[in-house]
N, CA, C and O atoms as a GROMACS GRO file, in nm:
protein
  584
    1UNK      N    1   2.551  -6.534   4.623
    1UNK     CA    2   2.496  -6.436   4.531
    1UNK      C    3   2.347  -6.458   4.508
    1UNK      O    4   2.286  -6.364   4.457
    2UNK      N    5   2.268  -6.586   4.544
    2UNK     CA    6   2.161  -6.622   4.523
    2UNK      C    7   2.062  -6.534   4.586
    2UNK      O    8   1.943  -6.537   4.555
    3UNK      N    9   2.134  -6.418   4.718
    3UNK     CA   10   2.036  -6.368   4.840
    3UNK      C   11   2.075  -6.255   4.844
    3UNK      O   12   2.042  -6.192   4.944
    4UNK      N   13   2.148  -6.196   4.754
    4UNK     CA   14   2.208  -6.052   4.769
    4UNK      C   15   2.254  -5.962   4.634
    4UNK      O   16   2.253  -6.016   4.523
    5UNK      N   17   2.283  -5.865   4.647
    5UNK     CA   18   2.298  -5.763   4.592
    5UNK      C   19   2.486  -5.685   4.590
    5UNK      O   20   2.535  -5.597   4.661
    6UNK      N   21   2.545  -5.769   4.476
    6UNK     CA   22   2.691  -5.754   4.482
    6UNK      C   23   2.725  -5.614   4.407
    6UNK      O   24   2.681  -5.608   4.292
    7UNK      N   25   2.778  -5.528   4.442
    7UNK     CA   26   2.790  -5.396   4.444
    7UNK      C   27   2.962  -5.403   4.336
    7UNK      O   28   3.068  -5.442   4.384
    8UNK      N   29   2.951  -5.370   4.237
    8UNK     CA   30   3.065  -5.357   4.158
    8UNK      C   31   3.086  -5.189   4.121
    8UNK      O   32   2.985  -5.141   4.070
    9UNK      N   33   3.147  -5.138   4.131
    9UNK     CA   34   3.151  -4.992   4.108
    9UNK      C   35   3.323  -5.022   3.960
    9UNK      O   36   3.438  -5.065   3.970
   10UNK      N   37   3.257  -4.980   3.869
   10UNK     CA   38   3.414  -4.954   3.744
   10UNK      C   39   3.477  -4.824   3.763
   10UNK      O   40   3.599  -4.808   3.763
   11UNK      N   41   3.388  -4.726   3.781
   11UNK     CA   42   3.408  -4.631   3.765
   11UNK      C   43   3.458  -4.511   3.862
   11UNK      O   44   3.468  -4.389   3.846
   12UNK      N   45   3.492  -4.623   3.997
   12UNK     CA   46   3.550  -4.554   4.103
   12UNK      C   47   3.648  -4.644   4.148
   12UNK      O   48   3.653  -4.700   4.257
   13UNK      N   49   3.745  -4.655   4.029
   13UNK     CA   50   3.854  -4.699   4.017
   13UNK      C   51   3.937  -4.571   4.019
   13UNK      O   52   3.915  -4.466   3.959
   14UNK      N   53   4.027  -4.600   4.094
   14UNK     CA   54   4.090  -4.456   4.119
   14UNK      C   55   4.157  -4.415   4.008
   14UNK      O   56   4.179  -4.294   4.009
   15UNK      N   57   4.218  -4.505   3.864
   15UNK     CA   58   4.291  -4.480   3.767
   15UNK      C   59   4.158  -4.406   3.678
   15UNK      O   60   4.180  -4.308   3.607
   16UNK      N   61   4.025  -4.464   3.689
   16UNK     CA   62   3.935  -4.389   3.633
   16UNK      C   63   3.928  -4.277   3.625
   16UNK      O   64   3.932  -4.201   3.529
   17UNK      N   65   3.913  -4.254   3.790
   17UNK     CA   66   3.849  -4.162   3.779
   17UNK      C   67   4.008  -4.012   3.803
   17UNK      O   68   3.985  -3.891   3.800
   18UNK      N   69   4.085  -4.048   3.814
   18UNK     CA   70   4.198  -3.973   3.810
   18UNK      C   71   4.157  -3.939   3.624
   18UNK      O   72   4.097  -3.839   3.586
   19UNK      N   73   4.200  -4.032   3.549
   19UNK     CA   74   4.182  -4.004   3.367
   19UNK      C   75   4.001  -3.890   3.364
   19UNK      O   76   3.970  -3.791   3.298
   20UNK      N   77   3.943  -3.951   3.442
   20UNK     CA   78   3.792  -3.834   3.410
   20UNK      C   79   3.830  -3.731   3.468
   20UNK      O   80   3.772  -3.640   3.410
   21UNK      N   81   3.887  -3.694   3.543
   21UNK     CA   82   3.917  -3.538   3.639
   21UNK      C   83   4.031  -3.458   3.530
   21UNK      O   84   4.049  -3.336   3.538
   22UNK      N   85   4.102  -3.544   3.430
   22UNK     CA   86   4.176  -3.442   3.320
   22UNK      C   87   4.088  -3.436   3.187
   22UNK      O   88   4.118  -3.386   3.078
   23UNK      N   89   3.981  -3.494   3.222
   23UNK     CA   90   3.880  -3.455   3.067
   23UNK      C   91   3.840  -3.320   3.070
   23UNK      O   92   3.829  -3.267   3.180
   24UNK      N   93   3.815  -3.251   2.961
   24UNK     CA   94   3.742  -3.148   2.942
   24UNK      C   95   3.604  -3.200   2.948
   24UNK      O   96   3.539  -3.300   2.917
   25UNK      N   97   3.588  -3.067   3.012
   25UNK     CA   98   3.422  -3.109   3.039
   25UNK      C   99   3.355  -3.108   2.936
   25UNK      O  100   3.253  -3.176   2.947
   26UNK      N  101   3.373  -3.043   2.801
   26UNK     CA  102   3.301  -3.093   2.656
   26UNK      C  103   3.322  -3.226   2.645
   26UNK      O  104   3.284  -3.255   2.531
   27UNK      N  105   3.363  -3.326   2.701
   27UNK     CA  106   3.388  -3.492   2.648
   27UNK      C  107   3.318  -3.557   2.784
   27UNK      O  108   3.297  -3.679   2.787
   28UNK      N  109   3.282  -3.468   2.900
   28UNK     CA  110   3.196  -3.539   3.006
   28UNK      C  111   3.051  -3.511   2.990
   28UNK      O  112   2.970  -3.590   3.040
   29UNK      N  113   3.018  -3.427   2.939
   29UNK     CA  114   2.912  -3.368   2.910
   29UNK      C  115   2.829  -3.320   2.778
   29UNK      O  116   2.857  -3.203   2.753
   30UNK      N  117   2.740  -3.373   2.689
   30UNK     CA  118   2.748  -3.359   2.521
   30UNK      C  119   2.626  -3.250   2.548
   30UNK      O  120   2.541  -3.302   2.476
   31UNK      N  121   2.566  -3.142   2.600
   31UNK     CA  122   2.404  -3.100   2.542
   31UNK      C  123   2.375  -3.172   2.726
   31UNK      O  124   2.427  -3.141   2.833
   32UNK      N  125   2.271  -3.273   2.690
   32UNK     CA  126   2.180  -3.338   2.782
   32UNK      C  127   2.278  -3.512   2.744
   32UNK      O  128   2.228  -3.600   2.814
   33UNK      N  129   2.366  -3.552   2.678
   33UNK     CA  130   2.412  -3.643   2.702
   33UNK      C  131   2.551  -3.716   2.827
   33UNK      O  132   2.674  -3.712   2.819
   34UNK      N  133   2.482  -3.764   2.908
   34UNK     CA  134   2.620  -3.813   3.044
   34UNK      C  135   2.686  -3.888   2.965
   34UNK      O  136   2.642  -3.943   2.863
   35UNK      N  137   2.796  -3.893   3.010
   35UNK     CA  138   2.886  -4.019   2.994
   35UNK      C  139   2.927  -4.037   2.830
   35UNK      O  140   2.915  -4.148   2.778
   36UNK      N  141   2.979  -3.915   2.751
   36UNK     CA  142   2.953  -3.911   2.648
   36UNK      C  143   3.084  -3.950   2.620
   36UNK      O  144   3.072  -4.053   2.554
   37UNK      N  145   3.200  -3.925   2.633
   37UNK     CA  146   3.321  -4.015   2.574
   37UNK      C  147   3.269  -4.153   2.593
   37UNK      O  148   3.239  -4.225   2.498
   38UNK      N  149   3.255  -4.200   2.748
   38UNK     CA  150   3.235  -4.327   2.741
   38UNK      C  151   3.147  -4.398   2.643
   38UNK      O  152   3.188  -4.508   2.605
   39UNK      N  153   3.022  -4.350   2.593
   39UNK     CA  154   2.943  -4.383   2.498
   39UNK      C  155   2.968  -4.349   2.331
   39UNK      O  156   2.894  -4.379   2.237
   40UNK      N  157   3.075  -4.290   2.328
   40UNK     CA  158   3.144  -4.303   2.212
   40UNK      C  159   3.242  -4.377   2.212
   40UNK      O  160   3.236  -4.417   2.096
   41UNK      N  161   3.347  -4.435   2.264
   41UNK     CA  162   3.425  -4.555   2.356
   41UNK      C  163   3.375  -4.722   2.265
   41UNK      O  164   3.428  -4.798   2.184
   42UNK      N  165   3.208  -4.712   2.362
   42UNK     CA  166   3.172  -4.814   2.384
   42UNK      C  167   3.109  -4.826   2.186
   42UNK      O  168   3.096  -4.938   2.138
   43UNK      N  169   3.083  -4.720   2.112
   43UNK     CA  170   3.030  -4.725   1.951
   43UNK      C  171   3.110  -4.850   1.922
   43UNK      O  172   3.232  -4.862   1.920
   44UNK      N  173   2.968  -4.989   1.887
   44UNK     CA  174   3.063  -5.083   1.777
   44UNK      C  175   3.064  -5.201   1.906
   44UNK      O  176   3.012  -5.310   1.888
   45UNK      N  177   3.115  -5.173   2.009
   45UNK     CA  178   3.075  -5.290   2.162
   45UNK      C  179   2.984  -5.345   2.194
   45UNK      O  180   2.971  -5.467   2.204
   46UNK      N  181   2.861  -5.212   2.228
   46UNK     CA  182   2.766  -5.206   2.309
   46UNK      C  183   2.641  -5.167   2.179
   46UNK      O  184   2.658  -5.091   2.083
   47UNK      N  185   2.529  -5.237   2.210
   47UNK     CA  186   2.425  -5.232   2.084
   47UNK      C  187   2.373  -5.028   2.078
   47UNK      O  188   2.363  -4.949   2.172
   48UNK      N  189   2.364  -5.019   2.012
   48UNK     CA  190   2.320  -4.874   1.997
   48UNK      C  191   2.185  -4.849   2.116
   48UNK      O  192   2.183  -4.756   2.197
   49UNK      N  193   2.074  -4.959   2.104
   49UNK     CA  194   1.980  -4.959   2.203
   49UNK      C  195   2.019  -4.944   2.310
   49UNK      O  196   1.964  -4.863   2.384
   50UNK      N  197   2.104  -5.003   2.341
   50UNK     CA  198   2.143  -5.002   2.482
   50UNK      C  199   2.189  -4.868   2.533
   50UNK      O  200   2.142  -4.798   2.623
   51UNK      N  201   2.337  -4.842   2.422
   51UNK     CA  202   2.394  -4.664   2.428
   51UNK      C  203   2.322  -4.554   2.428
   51UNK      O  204   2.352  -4.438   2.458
   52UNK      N  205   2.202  -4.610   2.384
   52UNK     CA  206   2.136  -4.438   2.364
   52UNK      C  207   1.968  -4.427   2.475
   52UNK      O  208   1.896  -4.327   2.486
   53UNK      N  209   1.948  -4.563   2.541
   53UNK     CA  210   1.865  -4.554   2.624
   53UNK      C  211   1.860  -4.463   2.725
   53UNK      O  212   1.975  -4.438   2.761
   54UNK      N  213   1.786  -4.405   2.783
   54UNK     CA  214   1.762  -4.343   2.884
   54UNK      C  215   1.790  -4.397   3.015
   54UNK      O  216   1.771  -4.519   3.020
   55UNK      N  217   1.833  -4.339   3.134
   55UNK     CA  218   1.861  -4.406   3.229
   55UNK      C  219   1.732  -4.440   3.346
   55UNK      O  220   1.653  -4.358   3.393
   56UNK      N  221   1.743  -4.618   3.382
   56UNK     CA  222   1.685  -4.677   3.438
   56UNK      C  223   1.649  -4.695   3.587
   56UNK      O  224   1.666  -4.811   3.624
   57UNK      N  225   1.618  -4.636   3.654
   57UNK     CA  226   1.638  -4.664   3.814
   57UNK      C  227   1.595  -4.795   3.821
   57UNK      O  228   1.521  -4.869   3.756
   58UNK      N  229   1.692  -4.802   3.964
   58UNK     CA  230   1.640  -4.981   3.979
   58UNK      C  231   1.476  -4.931   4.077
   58UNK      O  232   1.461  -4.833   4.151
   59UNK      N  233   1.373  -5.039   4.042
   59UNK     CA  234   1.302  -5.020   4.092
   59UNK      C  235   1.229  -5.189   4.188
   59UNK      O  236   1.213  -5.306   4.153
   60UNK      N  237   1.210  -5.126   4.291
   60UNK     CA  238   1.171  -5.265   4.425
   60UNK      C  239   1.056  -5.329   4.277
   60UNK      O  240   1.017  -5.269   4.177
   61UNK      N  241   1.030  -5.494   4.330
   61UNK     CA  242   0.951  -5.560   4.241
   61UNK      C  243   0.816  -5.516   4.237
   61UNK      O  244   0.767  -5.473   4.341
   62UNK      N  245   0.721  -5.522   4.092
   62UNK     CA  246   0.591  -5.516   4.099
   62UNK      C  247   0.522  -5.572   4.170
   62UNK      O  248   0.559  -5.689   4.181
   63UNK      N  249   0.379  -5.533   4.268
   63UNK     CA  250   0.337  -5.592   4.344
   63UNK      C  251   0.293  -5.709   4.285
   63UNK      O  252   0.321  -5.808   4.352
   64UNK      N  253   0.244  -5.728   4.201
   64UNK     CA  254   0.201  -5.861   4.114
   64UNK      C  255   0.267  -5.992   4.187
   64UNK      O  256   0.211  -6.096   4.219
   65UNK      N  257   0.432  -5.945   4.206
   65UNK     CA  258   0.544  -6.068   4.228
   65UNK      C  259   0.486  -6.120   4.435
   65UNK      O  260   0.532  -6.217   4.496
   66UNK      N  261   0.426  -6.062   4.467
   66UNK     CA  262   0.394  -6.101   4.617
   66UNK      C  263   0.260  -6.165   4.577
   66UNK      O  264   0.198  -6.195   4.679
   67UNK      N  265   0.211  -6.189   4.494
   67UNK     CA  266   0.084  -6.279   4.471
   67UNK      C  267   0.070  -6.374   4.381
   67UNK      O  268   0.105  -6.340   4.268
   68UNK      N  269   0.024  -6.507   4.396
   68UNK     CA  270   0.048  -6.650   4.311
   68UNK      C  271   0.002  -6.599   4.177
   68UNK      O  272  -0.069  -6.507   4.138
   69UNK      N  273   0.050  -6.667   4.139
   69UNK     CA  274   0.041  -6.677   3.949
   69UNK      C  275  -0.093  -6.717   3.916
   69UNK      O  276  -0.150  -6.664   3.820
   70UNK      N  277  -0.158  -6.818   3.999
   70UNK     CA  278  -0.249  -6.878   4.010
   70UNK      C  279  -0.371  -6.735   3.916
   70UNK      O  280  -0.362  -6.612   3.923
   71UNK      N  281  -0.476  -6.825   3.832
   71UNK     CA  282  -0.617  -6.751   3.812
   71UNK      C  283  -0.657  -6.734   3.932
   71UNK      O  284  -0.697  -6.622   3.899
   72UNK      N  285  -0.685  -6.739   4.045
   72UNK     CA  286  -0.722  -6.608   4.164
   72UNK      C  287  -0.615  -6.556   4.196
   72UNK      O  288  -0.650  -6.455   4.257
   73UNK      N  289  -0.509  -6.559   4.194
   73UNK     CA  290  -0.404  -6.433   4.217
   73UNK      C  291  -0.400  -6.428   4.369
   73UNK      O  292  -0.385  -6.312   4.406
   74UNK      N  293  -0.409  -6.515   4.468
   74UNK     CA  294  -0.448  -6.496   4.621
   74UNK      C  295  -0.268  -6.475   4.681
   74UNK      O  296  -0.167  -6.545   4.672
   75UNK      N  297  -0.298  -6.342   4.742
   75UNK     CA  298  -0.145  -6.297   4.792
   75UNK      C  299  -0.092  -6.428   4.848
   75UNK      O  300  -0.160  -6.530   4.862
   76UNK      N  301   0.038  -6.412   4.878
   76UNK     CA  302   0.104  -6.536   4.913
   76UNK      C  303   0.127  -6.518   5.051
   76UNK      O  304   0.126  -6.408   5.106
   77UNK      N  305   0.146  -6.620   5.101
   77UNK     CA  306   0.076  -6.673   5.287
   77UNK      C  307   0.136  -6.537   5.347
   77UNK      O  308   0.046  -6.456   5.370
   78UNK      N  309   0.250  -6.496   5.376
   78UNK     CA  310   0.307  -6.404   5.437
   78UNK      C  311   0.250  -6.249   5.435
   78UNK      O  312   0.213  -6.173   5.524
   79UNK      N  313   0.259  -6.241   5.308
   79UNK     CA  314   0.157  -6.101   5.233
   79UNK      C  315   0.047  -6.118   5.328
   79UNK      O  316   0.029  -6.049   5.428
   80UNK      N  317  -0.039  -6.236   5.281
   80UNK     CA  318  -0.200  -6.226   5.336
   80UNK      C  319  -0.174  -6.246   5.485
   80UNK      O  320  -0.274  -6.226   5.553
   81UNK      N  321  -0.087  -6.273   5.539
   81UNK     CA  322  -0.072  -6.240   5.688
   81UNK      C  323  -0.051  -6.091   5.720
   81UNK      O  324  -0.132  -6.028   5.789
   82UNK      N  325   0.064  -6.036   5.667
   82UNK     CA  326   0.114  -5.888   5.683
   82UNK      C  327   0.018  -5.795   5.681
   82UNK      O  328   0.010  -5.702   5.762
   83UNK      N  329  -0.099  -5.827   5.540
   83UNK     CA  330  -0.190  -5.714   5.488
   83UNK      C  331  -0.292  -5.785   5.526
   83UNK      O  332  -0.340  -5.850   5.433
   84UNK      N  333  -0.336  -5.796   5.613
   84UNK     CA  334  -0.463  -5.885   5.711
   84UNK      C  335  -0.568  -5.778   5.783
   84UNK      O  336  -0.529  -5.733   5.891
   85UNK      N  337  -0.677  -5.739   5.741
   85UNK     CA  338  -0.727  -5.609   5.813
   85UNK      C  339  -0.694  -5.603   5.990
   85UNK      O  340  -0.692  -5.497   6.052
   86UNK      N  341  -0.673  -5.726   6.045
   86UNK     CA  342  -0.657  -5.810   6.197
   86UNK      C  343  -0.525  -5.744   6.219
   86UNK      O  344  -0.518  -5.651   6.300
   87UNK      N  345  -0.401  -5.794   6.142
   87UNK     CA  346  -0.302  -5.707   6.157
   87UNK      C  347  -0.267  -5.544   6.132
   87UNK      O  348  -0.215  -5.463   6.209
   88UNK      N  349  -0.313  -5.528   6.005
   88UNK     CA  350  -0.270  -5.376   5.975
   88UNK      C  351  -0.398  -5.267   6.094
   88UNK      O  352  -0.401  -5.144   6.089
   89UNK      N  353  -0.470  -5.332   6.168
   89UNK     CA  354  -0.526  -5.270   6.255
   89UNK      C  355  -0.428  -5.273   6.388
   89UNK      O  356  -0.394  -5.180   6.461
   90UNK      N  357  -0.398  -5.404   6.392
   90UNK     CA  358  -0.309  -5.402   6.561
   90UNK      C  359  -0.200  -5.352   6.529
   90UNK      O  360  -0.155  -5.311   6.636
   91UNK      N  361  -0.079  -5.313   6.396
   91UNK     CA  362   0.014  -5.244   6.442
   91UNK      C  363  -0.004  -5.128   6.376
   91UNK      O  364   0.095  -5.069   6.334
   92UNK      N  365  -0.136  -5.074   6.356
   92UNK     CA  366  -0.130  -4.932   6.329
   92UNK      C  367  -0.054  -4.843   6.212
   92UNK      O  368  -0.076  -4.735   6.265
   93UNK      N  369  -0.024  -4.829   6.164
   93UNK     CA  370   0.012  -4.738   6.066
   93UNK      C  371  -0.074  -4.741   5.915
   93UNK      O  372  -0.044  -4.651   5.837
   94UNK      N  373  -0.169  -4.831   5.877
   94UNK     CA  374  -0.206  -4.830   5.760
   94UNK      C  375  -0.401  -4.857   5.772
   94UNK      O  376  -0.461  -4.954   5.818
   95UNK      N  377  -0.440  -4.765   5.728
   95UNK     CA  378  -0.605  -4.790   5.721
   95UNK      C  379  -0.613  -4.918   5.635
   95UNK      O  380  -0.585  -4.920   5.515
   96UNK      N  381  -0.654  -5.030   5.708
   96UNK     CA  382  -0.693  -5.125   5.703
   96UNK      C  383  -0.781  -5.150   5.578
   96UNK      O  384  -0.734  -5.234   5.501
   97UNK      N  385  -0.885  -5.102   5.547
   97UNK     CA  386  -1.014  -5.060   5.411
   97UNK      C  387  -0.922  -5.024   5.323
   97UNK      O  388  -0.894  -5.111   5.241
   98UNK      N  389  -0.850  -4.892   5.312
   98UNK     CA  390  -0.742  -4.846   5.195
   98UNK      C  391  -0.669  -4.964   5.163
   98UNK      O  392  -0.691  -5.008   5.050
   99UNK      N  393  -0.588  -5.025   5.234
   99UNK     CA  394  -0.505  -5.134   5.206
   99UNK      C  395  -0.589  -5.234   5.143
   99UNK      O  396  -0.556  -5.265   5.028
  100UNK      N  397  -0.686  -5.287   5.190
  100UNK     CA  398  -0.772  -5.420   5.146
  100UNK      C  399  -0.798  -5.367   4.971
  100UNK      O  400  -0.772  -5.434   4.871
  101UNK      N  401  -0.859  -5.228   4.977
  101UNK     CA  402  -0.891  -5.170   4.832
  101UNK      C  403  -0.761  -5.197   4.746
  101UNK      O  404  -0.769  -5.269   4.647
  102UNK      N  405  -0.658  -5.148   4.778
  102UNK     CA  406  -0.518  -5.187   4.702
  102UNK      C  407  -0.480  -5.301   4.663
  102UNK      O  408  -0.451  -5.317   4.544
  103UNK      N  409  -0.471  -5.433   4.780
  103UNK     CA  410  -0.477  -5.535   4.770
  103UNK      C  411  -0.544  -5.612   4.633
  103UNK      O  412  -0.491  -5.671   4.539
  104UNK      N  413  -0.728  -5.575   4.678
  104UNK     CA  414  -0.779  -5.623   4.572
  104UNK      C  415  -0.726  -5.563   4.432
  104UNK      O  416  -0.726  -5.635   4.332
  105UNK      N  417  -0.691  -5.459   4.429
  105UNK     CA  418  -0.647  -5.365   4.275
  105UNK      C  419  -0.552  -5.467   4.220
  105UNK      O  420  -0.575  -5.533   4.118
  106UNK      N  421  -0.453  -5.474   4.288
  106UNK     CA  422  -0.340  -5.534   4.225
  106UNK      C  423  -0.352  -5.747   4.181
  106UNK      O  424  -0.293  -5.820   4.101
  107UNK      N  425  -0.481  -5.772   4.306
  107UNK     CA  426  -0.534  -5.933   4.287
  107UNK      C  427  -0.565  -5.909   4.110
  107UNK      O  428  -0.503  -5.958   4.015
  108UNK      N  429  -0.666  -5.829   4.110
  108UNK     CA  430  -0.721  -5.846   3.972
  108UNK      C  431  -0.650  -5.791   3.880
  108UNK      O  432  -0.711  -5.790   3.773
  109UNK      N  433  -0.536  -5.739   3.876
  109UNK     CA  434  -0.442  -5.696   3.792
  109UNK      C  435  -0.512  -5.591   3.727
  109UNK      O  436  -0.556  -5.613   3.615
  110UNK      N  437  -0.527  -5.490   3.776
  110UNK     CA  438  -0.573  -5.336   3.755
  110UNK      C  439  -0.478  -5.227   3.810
  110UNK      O  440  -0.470  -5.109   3.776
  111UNK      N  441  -0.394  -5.312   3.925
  111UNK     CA  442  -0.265  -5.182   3.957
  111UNK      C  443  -0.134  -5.230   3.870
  111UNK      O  444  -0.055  -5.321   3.892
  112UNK      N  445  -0.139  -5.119   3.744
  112UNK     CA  446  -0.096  -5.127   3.620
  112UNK      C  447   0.018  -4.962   3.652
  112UNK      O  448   0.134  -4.959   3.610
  113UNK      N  449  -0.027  -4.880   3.706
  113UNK     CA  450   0.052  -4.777   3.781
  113UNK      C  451   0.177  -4.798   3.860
  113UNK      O  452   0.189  -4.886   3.945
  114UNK      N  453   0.281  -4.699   3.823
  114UNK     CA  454   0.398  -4.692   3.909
  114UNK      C  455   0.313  -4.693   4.045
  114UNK      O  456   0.297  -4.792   4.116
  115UNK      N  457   0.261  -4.567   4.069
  115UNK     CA  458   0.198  -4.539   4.187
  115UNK      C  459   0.110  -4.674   4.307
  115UNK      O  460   0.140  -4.702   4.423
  116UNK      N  461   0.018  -4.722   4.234
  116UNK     CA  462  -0.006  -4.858   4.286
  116UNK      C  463   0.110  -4.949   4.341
  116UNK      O  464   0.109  -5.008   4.449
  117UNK      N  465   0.209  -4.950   4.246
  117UNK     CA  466   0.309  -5.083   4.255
  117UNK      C  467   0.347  -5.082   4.406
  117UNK      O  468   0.334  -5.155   4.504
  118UNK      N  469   0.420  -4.921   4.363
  118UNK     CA  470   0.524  -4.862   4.473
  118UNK      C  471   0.418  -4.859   4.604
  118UNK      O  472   0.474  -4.876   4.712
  119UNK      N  473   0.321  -4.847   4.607
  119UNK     CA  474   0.248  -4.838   4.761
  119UNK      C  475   0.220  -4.966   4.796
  119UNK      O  476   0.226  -4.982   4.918
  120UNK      N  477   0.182  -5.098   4.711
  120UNK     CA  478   0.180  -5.184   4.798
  120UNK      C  479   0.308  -5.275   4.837
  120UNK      O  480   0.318  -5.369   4.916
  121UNK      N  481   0.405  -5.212   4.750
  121UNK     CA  482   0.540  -5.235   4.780
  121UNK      C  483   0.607  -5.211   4.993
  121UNK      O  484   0.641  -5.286   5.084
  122UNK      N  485   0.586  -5.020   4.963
  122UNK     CA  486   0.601  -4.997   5.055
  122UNK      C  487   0.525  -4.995   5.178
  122UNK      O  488   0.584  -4.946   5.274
  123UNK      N  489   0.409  -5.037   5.195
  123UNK     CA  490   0.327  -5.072   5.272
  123UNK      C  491   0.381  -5.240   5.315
  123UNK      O  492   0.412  -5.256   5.433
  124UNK      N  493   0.387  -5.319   5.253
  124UNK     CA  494   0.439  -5.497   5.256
  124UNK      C  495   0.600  -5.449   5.356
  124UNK      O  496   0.625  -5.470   5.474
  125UNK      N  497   0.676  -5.386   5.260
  125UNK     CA  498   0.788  -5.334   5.345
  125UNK      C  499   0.781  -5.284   5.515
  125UNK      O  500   0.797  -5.338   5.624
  126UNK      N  501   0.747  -5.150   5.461
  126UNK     CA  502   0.694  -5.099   5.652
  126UNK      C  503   0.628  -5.237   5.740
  126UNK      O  504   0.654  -5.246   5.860
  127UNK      N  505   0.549  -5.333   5.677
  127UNK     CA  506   0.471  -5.458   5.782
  127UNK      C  507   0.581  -5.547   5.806
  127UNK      O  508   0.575  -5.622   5.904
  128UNK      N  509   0.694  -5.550   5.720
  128UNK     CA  510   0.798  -5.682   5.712
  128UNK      C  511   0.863  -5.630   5.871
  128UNK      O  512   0.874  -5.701   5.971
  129UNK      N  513   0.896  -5.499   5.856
  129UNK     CA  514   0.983  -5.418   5.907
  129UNK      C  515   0.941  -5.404   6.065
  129UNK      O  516   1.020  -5.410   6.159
  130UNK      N  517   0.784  -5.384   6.074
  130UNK     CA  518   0.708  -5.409   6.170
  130UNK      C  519   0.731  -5.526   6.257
  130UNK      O  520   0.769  -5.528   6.374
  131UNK      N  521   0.705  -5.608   6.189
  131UNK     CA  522   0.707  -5.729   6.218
  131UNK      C  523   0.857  -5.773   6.282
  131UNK      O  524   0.854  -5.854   6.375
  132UNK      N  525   0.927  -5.747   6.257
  132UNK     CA  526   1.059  -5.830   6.242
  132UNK      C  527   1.091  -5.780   6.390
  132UNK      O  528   1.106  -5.848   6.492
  133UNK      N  529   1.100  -5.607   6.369
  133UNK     CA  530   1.195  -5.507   6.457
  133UNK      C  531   1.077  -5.460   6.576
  133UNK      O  532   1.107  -5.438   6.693
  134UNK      N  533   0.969  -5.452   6.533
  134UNK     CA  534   0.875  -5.440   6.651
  134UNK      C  535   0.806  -5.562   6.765
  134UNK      O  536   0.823  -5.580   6.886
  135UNK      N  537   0.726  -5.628   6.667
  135UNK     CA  538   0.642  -5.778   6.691
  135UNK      C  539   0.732  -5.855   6.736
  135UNK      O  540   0.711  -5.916   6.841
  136UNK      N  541   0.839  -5.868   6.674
  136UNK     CA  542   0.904  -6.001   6.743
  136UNK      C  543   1.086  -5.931   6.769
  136UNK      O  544   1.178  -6.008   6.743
  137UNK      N  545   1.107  -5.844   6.799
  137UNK     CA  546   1.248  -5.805   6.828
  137UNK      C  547   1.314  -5.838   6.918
  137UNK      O  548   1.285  -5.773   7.018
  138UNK      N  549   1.438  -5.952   6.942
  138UNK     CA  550   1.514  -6.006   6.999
  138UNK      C  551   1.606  -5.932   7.104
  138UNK      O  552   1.728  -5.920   7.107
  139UNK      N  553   1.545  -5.903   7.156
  139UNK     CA  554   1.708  -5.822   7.265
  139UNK      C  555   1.843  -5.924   7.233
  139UNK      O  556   1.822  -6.044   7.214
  140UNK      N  557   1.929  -5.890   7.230
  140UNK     CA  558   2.067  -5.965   7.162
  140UNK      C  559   2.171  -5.902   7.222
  140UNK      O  560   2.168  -5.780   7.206
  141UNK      N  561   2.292  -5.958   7.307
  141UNK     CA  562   2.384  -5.919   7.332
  141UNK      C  563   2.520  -5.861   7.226
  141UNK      O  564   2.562  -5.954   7.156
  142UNK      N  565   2.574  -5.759   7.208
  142UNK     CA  566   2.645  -5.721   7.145
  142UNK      C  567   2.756  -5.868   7.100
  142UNK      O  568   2.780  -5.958   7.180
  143UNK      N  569   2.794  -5.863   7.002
  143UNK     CA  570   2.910  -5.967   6.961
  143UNK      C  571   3.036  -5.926   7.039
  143UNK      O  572   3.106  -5.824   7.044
  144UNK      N  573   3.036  -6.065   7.106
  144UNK     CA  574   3.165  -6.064   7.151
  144UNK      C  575   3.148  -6.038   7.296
  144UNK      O  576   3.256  -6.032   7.355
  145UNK      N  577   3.016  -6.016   7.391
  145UNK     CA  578   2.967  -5.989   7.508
  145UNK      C  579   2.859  -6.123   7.561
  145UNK      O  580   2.758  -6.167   7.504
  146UNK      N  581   2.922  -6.165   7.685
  146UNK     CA  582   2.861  -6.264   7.701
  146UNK      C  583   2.737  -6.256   7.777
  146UNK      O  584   2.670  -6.358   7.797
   0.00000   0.00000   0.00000
């Protein structure tokens, strides 16, 4: 569990969701409130903060988390390999200057924006991805083929 992402679903329990398919839809639906029996259910369980929050998407980590804690903030070895003007020139997909500008944004803790986060997120991503499946991709015999 230390390296992954364990997928629990309650609510596609087939006894569930058999009992939600005989609700009236006034008890699935309040106005703009989802899950509104269940959140009357849970009144007295679950802290009110919690019940009446808005819903959260999970979102990939702030770029912040790919750079040392450290007072210079210097991306961490892999990053500063990936986002390297040397690299993001040889495998092409990312203007090299734009990226370095981003880079620095987020060193000095000025990419404070969803928008920032998510691009040097997905930029680090696309280079991992690069890297892995392009730069170094293993031809591999199918399992079970010798």
């Amino acid at each position: 569990m230390a390296h992954a992402v364990e997928g629990r679903f309650p609510f596609l329990d087939h006894r569930v969701v058999a009992f939600g398919s005989r609700l009236p839809s006034r008890l699935k639906l309040r106005v703009l409130v989802e899950k509104y029996l269940l959140k009357r259910a849970a009144a007295g369980l679950v802290p009110d903060a919690v019940r009446a929050r808005a819903k959260q998407p999970y979102r990939a980590p702030d770029g912040a988390a790919f750079f040392e804690p450290s007072d210079d903030r210097k991306p961490l070895p892999y990053v500063a390999e990936l986002l390297s003007p040397e690299r993001l020139a040889r495998d092409g997909l990312f203007e090299p200057k734009a990226v370095q500008r981003l880079v620095a944004k987020v060193r000095s803790g000025q990419a404070i924006g969803i928008r920032d986060n998510m691009a040097i997120v997905g930029i680090l991503s696309t280079q991992i991805l690069v890297d892995r499946f392009v730069n170094h991709f293993e031809q591999r015999a199918p399992c079970g083929v010798d």
